[in-house]
C-alpha positions in Angstrom: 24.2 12.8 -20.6 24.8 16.5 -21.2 21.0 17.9 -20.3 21.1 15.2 -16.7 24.6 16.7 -16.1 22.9 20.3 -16.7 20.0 19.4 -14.3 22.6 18.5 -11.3 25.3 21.2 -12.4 22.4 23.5 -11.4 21.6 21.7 -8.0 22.9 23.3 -4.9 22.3 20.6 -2.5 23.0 22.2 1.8 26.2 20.0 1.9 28.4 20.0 -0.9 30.0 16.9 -2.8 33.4 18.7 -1.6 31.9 18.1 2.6 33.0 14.8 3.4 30.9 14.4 7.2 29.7 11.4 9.0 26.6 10.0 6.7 25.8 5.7 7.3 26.6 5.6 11.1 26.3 2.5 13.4 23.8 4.5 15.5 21.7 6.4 12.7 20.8 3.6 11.2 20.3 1.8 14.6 17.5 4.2 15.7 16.1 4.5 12.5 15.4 1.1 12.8 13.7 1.2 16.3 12.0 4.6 14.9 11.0 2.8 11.9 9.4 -0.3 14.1 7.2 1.8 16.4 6.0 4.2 13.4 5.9 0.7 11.3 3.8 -0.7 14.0 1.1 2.1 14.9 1.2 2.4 10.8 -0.5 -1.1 11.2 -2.8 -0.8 13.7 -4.3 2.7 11.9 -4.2 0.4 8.5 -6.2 -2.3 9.8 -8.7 -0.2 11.7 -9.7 3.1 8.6 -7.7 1.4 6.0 -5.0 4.6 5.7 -1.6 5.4 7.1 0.2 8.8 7.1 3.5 9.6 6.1 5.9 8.9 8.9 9.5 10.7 7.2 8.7 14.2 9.3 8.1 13.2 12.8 11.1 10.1 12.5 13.2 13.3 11.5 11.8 15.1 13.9 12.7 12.6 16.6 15.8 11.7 15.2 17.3 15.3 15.5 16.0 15.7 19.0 17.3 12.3 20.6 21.0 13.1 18.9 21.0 16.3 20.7 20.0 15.0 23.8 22.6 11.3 23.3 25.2 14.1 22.8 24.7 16.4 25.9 24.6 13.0 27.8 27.2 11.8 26.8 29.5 14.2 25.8 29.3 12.9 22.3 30.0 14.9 18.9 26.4 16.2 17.7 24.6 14.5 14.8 25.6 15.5 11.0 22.2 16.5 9.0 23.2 13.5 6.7 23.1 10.9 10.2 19.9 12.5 11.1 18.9 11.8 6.8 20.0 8.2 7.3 17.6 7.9 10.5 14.6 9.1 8.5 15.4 7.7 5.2 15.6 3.7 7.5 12.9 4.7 9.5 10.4 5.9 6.5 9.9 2.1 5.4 8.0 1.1 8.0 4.9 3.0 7.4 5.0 1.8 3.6 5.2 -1.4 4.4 2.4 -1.9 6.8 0.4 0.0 4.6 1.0 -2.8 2.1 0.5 -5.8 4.7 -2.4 -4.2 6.1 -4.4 -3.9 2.7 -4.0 -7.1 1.8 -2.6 -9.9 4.2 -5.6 -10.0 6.3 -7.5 -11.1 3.3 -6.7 -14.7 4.1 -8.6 -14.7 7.3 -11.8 -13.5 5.5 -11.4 -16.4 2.9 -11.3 -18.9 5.3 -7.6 -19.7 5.6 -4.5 -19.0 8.2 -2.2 -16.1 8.5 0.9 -18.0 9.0 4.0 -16.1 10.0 6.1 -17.0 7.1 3.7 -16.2 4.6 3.3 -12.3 5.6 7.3 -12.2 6.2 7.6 -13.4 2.9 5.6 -11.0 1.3 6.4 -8.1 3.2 10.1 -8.8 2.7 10.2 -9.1 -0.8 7.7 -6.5 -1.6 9.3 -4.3 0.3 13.2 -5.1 -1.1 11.9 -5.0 -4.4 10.2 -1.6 -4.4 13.8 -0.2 -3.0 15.5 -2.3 -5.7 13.2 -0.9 -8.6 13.5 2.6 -7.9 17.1 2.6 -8.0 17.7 3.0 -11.1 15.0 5.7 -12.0 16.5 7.7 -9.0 18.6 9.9 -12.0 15.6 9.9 -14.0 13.2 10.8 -11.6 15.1 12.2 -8.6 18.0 14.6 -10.7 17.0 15.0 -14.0 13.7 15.6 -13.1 14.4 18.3 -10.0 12.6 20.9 -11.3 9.3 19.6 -12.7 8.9 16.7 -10.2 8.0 18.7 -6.1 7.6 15.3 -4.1 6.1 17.7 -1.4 6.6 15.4 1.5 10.3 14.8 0.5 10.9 18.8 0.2 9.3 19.3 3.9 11.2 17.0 5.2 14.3 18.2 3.9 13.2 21.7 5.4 13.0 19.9 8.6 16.4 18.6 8.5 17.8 21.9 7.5 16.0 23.7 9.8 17.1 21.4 12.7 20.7 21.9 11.8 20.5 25.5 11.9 19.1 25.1 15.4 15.8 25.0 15.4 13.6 21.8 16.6 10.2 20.7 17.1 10.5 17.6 18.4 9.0 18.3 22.2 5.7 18.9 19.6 6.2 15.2 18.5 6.5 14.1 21.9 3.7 15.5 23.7 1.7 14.7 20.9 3.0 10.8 21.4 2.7 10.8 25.7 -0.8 12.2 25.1 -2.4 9.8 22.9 0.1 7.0 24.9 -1.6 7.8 28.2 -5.4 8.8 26.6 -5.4 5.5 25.1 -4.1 3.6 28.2 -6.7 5.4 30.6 -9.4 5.1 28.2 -8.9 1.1 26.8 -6.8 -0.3 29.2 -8.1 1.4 32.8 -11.3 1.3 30.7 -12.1 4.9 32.8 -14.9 5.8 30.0 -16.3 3.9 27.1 -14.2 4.4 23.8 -17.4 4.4 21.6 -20.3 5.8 22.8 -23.6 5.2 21.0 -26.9 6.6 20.5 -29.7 4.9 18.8 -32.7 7.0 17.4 -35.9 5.4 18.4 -38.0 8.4 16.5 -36.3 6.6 12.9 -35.4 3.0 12.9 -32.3 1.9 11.9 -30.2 5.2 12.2 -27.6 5.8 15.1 -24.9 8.3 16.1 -21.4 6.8 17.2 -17.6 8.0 17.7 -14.7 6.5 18.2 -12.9 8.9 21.2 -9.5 7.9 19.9 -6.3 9.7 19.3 -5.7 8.3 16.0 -8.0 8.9 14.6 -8.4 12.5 15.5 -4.8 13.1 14.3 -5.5 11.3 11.1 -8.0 13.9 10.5 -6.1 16.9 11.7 -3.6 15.9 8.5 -5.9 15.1 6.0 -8.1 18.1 6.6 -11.4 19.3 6.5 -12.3 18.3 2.5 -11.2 14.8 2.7 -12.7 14.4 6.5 -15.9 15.6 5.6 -16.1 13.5 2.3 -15.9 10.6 4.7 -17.9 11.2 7.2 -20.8 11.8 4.6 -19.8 8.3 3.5 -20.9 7.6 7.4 -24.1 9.6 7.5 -25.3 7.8 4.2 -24.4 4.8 5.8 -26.0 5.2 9.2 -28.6 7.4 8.3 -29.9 6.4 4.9 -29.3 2.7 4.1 -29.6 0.6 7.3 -32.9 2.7 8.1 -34.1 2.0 4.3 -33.1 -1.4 4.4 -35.3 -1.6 8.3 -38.0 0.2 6.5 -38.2 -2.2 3.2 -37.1 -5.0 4.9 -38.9 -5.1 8.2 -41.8 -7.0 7.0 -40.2 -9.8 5.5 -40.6 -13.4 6.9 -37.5 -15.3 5.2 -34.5 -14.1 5.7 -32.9 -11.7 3.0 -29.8 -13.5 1.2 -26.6 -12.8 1.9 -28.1 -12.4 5.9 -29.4 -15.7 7.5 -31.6 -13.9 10.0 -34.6 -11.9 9.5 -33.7 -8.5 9.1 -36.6 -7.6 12.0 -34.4 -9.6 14.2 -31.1 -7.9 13.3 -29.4 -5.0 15.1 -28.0 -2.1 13.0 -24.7 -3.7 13.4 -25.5 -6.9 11.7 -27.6 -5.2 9.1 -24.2 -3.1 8.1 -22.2 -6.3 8.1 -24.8 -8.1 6.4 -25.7 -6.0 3.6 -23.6 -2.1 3.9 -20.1 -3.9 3.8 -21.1 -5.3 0.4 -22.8 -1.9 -0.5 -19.3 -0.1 0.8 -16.9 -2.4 -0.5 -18.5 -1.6 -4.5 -18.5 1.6 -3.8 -14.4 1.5 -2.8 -13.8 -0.8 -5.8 -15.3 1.3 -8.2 -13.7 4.1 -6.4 -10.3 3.0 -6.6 -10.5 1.6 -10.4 -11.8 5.7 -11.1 -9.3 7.0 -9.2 -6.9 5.0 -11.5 -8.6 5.2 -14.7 -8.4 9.4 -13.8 -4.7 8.7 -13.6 -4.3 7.0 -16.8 -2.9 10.1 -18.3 -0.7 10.8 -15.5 0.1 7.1 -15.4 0.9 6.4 -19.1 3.0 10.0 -19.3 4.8 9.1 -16.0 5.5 5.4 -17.1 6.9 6.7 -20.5 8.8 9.7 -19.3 10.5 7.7 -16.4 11.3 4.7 -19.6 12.3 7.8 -21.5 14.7 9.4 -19.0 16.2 6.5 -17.9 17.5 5.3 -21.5 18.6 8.7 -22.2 20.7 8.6 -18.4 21.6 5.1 -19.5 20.6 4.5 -16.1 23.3 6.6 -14.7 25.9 4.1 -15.3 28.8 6.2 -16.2 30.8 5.9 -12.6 30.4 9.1 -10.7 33.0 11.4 -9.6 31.0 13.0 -7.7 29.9 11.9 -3.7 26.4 12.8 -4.4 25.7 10.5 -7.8 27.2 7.4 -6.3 24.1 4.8 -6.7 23.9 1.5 -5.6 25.6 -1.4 -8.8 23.4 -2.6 -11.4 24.8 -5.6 -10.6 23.2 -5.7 -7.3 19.9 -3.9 -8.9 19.5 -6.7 -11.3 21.0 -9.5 -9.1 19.1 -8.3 -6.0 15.7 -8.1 -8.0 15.8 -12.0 -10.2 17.2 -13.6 -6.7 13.8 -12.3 -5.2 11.9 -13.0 -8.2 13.3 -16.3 -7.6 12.7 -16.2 -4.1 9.2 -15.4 -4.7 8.6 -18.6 -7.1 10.4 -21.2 -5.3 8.7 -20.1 -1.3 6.5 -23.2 -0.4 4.1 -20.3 1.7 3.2 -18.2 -1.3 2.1 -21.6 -3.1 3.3 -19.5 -6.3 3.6 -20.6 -9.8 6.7 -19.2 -12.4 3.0 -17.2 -14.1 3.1 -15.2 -10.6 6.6 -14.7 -10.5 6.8 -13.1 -13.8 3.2 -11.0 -13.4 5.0 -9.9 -9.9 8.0 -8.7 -12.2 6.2 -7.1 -14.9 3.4 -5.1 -12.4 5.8 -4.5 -9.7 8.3 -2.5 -12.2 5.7 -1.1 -13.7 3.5 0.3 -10.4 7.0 1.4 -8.7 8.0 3.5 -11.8 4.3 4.8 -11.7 3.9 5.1 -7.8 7.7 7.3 -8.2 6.4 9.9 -10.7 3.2 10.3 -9.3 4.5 10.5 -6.0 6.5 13.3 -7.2 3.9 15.2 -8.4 1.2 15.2 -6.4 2.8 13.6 -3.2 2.2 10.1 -1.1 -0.8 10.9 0.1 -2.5 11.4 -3.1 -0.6 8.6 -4.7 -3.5 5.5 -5.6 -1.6 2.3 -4.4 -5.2 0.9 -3.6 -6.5 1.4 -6.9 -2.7 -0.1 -8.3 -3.4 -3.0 -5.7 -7.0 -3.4 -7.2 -6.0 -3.5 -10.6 -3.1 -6.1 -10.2 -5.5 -7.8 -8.7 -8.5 -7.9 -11.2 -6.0 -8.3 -14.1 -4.5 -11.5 -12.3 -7.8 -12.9 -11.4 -8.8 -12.5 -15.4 -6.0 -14.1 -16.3 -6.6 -16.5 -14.1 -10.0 -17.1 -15.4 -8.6 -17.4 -19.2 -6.5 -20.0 -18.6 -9.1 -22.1 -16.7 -7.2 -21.2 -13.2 -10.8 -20.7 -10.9 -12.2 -22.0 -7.6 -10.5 -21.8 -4.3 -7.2 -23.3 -4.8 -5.8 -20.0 -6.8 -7.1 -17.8 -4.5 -3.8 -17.7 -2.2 -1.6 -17.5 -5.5 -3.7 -14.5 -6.4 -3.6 -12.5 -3.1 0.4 -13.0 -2.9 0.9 -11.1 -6.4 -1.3 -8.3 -5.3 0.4 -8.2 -2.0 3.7 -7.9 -3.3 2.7 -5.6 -5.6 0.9 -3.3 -3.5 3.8 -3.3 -0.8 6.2 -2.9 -3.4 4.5 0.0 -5.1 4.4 2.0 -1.8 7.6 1.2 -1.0 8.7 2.5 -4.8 7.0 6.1 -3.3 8.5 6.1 0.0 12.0 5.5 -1.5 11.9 8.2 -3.7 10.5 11.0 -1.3 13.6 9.8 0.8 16.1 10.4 -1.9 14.7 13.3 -2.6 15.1 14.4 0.8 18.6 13.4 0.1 19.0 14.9 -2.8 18.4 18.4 -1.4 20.2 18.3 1.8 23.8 16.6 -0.1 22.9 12.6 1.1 25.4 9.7 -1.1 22.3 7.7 -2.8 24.5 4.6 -2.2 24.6 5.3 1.7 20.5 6.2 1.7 19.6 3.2 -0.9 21.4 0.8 1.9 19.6 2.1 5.0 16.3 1.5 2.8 16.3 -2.3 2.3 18.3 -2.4 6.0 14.5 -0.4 7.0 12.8 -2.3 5.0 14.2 -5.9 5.9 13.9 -4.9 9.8 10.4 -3.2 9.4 9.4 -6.3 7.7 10.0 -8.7 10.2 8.6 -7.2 13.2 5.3 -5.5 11.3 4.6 -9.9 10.7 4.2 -10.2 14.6 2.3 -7.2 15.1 -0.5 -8.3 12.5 -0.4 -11.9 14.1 -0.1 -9.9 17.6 -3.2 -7.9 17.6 -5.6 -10.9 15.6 -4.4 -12.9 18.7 -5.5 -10.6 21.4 -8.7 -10.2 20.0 -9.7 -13.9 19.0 -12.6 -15.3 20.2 -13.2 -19.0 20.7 -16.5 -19.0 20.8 -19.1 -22.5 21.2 -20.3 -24.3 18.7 -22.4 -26.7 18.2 -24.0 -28.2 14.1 -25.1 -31.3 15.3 -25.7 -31.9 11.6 -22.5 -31.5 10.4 -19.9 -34.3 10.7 -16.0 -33.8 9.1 -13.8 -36.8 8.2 -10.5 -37.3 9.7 -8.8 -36.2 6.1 -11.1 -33.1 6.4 -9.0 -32.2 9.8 -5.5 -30.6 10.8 -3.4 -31.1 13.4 -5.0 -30.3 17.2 -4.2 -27.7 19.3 -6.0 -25.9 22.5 -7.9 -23.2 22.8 -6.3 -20.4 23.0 -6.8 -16.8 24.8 -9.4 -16.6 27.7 -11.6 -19.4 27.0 -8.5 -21.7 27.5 -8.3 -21.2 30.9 -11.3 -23.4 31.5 -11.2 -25.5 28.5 -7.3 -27.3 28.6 -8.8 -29.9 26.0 -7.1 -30.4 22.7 -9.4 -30.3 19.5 -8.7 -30.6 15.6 -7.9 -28.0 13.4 -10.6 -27.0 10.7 -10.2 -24.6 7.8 -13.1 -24.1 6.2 -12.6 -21.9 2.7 -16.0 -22.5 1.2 -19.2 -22.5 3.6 -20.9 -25.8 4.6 -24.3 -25.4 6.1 -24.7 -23.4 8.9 -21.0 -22.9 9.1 -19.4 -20.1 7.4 -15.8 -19.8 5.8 -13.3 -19.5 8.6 -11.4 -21.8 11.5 -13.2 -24.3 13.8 -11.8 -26.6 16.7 -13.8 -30.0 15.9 -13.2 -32.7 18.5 -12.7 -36.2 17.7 -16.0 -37.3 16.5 -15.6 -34.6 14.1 -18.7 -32.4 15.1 -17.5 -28.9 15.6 -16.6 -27.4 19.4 -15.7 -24.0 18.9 -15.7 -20.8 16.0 -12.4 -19.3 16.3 -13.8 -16.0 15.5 -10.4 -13.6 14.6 -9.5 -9.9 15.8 -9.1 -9.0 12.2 -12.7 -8.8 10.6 -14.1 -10.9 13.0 -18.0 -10.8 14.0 -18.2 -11.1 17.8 -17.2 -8.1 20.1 -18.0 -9.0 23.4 -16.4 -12.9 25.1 -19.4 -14.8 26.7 -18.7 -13.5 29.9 -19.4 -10.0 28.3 -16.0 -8.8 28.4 -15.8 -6.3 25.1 -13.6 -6.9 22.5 -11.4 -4.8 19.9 -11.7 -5.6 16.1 -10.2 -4.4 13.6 -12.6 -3.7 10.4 -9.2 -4.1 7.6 -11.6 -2.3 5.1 -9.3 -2.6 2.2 -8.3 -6.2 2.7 -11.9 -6.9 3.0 -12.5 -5.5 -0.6 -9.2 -7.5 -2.2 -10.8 -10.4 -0.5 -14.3 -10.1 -2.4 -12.7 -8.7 -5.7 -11.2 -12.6 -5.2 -14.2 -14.4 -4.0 -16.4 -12.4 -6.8 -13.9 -13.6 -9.9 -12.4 -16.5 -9.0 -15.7 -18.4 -7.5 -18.1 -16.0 -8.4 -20.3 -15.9 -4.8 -20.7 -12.6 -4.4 -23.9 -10.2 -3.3 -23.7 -9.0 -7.1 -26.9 -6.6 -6.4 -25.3 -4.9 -3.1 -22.0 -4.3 -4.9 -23.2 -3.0 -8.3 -25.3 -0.3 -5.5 -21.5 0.7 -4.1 -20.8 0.9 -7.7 -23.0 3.4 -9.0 -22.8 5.1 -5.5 -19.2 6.3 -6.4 -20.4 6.8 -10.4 -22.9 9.5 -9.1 -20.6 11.4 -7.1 -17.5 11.4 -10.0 -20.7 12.6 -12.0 -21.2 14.8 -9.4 -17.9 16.2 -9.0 -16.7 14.8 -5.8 -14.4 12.2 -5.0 -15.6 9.0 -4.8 -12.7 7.1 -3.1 -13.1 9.0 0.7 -16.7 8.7 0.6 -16.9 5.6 -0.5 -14.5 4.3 2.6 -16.7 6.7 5.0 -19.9 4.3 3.5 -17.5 1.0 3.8 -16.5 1.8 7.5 -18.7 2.1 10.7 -19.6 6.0 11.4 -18.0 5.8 14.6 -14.4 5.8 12.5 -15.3 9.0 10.3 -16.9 11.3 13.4 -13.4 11.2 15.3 -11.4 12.2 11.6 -14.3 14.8 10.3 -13.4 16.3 14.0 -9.8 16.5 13.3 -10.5 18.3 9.8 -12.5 20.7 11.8 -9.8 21.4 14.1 -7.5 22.6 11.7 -10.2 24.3 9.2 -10.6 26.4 12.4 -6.8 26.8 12.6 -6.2 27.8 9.3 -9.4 30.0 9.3 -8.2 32.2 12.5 -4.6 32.0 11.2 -3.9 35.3 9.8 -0.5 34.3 8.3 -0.8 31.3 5.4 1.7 28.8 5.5 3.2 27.3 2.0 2.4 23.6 1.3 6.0 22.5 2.8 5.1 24.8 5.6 1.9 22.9 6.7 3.3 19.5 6.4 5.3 20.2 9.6 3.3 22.5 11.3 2.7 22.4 15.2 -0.3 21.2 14.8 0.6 18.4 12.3 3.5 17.5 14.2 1.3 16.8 17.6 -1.3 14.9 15.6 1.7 12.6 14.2 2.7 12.3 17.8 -0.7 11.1 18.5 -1.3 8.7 15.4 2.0 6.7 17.3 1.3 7.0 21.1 -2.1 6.1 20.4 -1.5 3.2 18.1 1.3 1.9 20.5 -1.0 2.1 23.5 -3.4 0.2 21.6 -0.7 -2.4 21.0 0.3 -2.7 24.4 -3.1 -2.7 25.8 -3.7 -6.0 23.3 -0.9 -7.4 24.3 -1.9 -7.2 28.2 -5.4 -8.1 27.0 -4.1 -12.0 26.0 -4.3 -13.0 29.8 -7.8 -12.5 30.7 -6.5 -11.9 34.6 -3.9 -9.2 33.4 -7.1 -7.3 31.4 -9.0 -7.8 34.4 -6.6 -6.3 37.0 -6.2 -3.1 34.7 -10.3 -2.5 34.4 -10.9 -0.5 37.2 -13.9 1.3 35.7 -16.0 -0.4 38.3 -14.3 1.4 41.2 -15.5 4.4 39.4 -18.9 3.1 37.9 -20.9 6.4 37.5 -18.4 8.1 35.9 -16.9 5.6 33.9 -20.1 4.1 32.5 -21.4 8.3 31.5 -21.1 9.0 27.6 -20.5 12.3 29.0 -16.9 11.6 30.3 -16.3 9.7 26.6 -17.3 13.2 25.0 -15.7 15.9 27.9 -12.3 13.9 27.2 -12.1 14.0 23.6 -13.1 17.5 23.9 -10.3 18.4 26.0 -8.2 16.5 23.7 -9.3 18.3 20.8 -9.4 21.9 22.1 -5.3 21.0 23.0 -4.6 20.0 19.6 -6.1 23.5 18.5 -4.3 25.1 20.9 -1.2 24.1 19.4 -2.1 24.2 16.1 -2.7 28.1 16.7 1.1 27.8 18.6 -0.7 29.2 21.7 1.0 26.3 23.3 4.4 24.8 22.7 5.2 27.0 20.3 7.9 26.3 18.4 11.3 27.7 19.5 14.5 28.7 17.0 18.0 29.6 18.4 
């Protein structure tokens, strides 16, 4: 113990074991939880529609400082300690982590033809996330003390600065918040008042096949403001190869044909660029993000295996920090409860009727969950969250279940369930394992009790949990389509069928008849994978065609639609379909494959172009924008800002504002969108036809948008103030 004693001995953290101040508060960890829930929420909704999230510890600091200021002048309360305001970060941090997680991987069941039940996601997202808190526990001495020096965790370290600087008196929080009213109100004018068209399109008649699009969202400019300008352009030349090179080669090729080319059942003459990228570029895409993520790993080995052994290494020689502290700052959550908390849920996870799990799972879930959170820690810590491969983590628990699967004669569709649980877990506690250790490095620096931080964690991650279930089932809903039906050929047998139910959304309001349920998890004729309504001949009535991954966009009254492209679940849900029943495009993937092979070769990164070739180009354009933006900021900024610096910069502050507002207008806009009348009282774009239905007032709002953000990125506006 004498080198980890050293290692704190040497630590000055701002307050001192000696500074006994308020720290695990009713109301800290109260608004941490709402924070956590909204950030949690638009977390989703970013997930499910590019596949990425962004850190959400800075701005719930930000916030958190800001509203105990204001509670305290209102109320004539004491002010906040800097460890409350920790507490409300450090609760509110799991959210984003967690949706991640759900995101990439729950929405998989929809594209392999079965239901996303409630308890099922719950399950998983509670006991992925409890575990990764419950894991990381005992490497925090390891990792978070002994390891000070050599391990940065960047995000952790700025948002410590934050905290720090907010206590001295100096706050950015009105950033945060203009940043959120904007994208809140953009979003409701532009997709729920529906006063322009959110993603205006261009097709080039002078070359088939190619077209221009972009998304005029918030979001996803924001996302690209904090990413910047490498990753952002990466994708959007994922887009451009996409848009611009493979749908025109496959019209050019493929034009002339008179069958139709497998895995498409129409001609490809008689296909718009849309199907075509559905058809055949999401297979081409989704290789090129596998092989991505599995290089991105494999690149990682070194970093893995040395982070996997050092953190082993460290925590036998800290014998897991059991000797019981004097000190405030060392006091860690029981082994007992680490060890207790962890076989309950491993017990948990075998014995829950939803995750159809076998004792095999359980103990895979054991063995790749401690060793993805020990991995996901370290590497966290040295080179940060966003940098940190949980896909490619998620992707190999997956491809090593699915061959073990395949050894022991577990194939076909029955498994395929058991399989997507493990991964999920996995994936959700991984992240977690990330997020927990930025936050007690945050608390690390600023004086936080572990013991006090480690409890708002699984309180965060229990609450976030919960609530990020419903959102996922929330926004499918608003955007499910019950479309008719009709295969006079195909007849199903009572035993075939579930229980009825009505249609649901819109089309109910006409239809009030109640119809079987069908889950189809293999395709039958004409029918693919997916739920049907069948009445009680058994000939199928309606497609229920989801908001997650689904194919139609418009109802059949012409009313346009959301949907959510999931990108990552979409590739877990072939990585399952290709092992475990082996009906995969082989010849479209293996293209995606060597895709990503040439640019490694090349020296490029093959993960962010390969999601810019995996997603429509109107989801890049908006990002590469928001790259530009601050490539011009930081260009025409005389003064450099450090790495902690730039994580809470004006500019990245705003665009984490407008990640949330826009992602929670886009929630509430979905949730109004159920009704059909309540979506149709809010569209007033017909009052103002000529403007509204311009491409013109799509582009002059983003513009406006945009130059803002730059405007406060060069602190020409709402400049930060100190006192």
């Amino acid at each position: 113990m004498t080198s980890s004693t050293n290692a704190a001995a040497e630590h000055k953290p701002f307050i001192s074991d000696s500074q006994n101040i308020p720290e695990l508060t009713i109301l800290p960890i109260i608004m941490g939880v709402i924070l956590g829930i909204v950030f949690g929420a638009s977390s989703l909704y970013l997930a499910l529609k590019v596949g990425m999230t962004v850190s959400a510890s800075i701005p719930v600091a930000v916030l958190s400082i800001t509203l105990f200021r204001g509670i305290s002048k209102a109320f004539g309360l004491r002010p906040a300690t800097i460890l409350e305001n920790n507490i409300v970060q450090t609760t509110g941090s799991a959210g984003e982590s967690i949706a991640f997680g759900v995101a990439v991987t729950m929405p998989a069941l929809l594209i392999l033809g079965y239901n996303m039940e409630i308890s099922r996601i719950m399950l998983v997202a509670i006991l992925g996330g409890l575990l990764g808190v419950l894991m990381m526990i005992p490497l925090r001495w390891a990792l978070i003390v002994k390891g000070h020096k050599e391990l940065i965790y960047p995000e952790g370290t700025a948002c410590a600065d934050v905290l720090i600087v907010g206590e001295k008196g100096g706050t950015s929080a009105a950033t945060v918040f203009t940043g959120f009213g904007l994208g809140l109100l953009y979003k409701f004018f532009n997709v729920g008042l529906k006063l322009w068209n959110d993603v205006p399109e261009k097709t080039l008649s002078w070359y088939k096949g190619s077209y221009f699009s972009t998304e005029v969202s918030p979001e996803l400019l924001g996302v690209g403001y904090i990413i910047g300008p490498r990753i952002s352009m990466i994708m959007l030349g994922g887009g451009i190869l996409s848009s611009f090179v493979l749908i025109p080669a496959i019209v050019l090729f493929g034009g002339g044909l008179t069958t139709p080319l497998y895995p498409a059942t129409k001609l490809i003459s008689e296909m718009s660029v849309h199907e075509i990228w559905r058809s055949y570029v999401l297979y081409i895409g989704a290789g090129a993000v596998a092989a991505g993520g599995i290089i991105s790993l494999i690149q990682s080995m070194p970093t893995i295996a040395g982070s996997f052994v050092a953190g082993m290494a460290s925590l036998k020689k800290s014998g897991v920090n059991t000797i019981k502290a004097a000190r405030r700052t060392e006091h860690d959550l029981s082994m007992k409860v680490v060890v207790g908390g962890s076989a309950l849920l491993v017990l948990g996870i075998w014995m829950a009727p939803a995750l159809k799990m076998n004792l095999l799972g359980a103990l895979l879930i054991l063995v790749f969950g401690f060793l993805f959170v020990t991995v996901s820690s370290r590497i966290t810590g040295e080179i940060g969250s966003s940098s940190n491969p949980i896909s490619g983590m998620t992707v190999a628990t997956l491809l090593l279940t699915c061959l073990i699967f395949v050894l022991i004669g577990w194939v076909g569709v029955d498994y395929r369930v058991t399989a997507l649980s493990i991964a999920a877990i996995v994936c959700i506690a991984a992240s977690n394992g990330g997020t927990t250790s930025q936050d007690l490095k945050t608390g690390y620096l600023v004086g936080a009790t572990p013991r006090n931080q480690q409890l708002a964690l699984l309180v965060g991650a229990l609450t976030s949990a919960v609530v990020i279930g419903y959102t996922l089932l929330l926004l499918n809903d608003a955007s499910t389509i019950y479309a008719k039906r009709s295969y006079p050929e195909l007849t199903f047998n009572p035993s075939e069928l579930g229980p009825k139910e009505n249609v649901g959304g819109p089309e109910g309001q006409t239809d009030k008849n109640e119809y079987h349920v069908l889950q189809l998890t293999e395709p039958r004729g004409p029918a693919t994978a997916g739920k049907y309504l069948v009445d009680d001949t058994g000939h199928i009535s309606y497609l229920v065609d989801p908001g997650i991954n689904g194919v139609l966009k418009t109802r059949d009254n012409g009313t346009p639609v959301p949907k959510y492209e999931a990108p990552k679940a979409r590739l877990m849900s072939l990585i399952i379909d290709g092992i475990l029943t082996q009906k995969l495009p082989w010849s479209l993937v293996l293209l995606g494959v060597f895709i990503s092979i040439v640019l490694e070769l090349c020296g490029i990164a093959s993960l962010p172009f390969a999601v810019g070739v995996y997603l429509p180009l109107s989801s890049s354009t908006p990002i590469f924008f928001g790259g530009m933006i601050r490539w011009l900021v930081e260009k025409t900024t005389k003064k450099k800002k450090s790495a902690e610096e730039a994580e809470s910069s004006p500019g990245v502050l705003l665009s984490s504002g407008l990640i949330a507002g826009g992602s929670i207008s886009g929630i509430g806009v979905a949730i109004l969108s159920i009704k059909e009348d309540w979506g149709a009282w809010l569209d007033i774009s017909q009052k103002f036809k000529d403007i509204s239905s311009s491409d013109c007032t799509s582009y002059a709002a983003f513009a406006l948008m945009a130059i803002f953000v730059f405007a406060v990125g060069k602190e020409w506006v709402l400049k930060p103030k100190t006192r």
